[in-house]
C-alpha positions as a Markdown table, in Angstrom:
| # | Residue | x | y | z |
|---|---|---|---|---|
| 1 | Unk | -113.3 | -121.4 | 59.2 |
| 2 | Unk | -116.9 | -121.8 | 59.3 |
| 3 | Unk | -117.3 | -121.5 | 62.9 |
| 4 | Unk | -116.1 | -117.6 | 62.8 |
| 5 | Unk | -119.0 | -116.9 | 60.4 |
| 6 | Unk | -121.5 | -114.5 | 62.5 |
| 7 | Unk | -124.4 | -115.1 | 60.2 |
| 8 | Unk | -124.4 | -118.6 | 62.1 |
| 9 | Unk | -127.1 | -118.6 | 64.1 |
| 10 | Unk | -127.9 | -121.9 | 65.4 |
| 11 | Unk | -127.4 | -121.6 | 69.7 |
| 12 | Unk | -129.7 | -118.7 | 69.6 |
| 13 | Unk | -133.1 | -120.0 | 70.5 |
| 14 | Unk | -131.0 | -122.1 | 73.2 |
| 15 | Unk | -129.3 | -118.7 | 74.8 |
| 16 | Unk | -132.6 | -117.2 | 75.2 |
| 17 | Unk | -133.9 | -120.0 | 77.5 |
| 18 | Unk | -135.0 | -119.2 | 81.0 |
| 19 | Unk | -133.4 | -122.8 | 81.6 |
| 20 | Unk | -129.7 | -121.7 | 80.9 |
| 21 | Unk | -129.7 | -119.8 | 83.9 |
| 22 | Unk | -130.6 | -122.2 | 86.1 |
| 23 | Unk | -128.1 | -124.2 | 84.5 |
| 24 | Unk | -125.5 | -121.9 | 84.6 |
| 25 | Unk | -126.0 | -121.4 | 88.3 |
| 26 | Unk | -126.8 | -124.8 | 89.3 |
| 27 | Unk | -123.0 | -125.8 | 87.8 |
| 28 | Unk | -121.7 | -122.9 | 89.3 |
| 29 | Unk | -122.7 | -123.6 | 92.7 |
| 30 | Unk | -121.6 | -127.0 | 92.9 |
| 31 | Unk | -118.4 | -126.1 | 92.8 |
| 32 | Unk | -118.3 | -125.2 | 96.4 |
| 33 | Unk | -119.5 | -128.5 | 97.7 |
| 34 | Unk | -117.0 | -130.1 | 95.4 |
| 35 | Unk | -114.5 | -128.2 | 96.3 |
| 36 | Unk | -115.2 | -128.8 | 100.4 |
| 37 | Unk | -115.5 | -132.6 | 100.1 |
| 38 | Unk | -111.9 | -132.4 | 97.8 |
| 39 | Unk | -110.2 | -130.2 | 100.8 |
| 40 | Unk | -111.6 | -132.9 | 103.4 |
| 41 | Unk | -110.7 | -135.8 | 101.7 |
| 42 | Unk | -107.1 | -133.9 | 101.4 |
| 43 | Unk | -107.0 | -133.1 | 105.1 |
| 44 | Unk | -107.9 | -136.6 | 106.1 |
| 45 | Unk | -105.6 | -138.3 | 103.9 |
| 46 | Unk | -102.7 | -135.8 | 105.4 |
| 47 | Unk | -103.8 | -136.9 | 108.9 |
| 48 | Unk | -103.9 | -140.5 | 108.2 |
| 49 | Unk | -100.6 | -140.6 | 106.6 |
| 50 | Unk | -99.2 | -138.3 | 109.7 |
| 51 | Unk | -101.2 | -140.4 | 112.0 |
């Protein structure tokens, strides 16, 4: 149960990066481009199995 121990302190210096952000949002925003190629590639696999 070491990991529930608040006096662990390790990620701190990493949380306080300016980098994290742009991390955070560069993940976050790729989601939408994933998620358009995934409905295309759904949509044309519908039409060529209806096709």
């Amino acid at each position: 149960m070491n990991w529930l121990d608040p006096s662990i302190a390790n990620l701190q210096p990493v949380l306080d990066s300016y980098w994290l952000m742009i991390h955070v949002a560069v993940i976050v925003g790729s989601y939408g481009p994933f998620a358009i190629g995934m409905i295309l590639g759904i949509v044309v696999l519908l039409l060529t199995i209806t096709g």
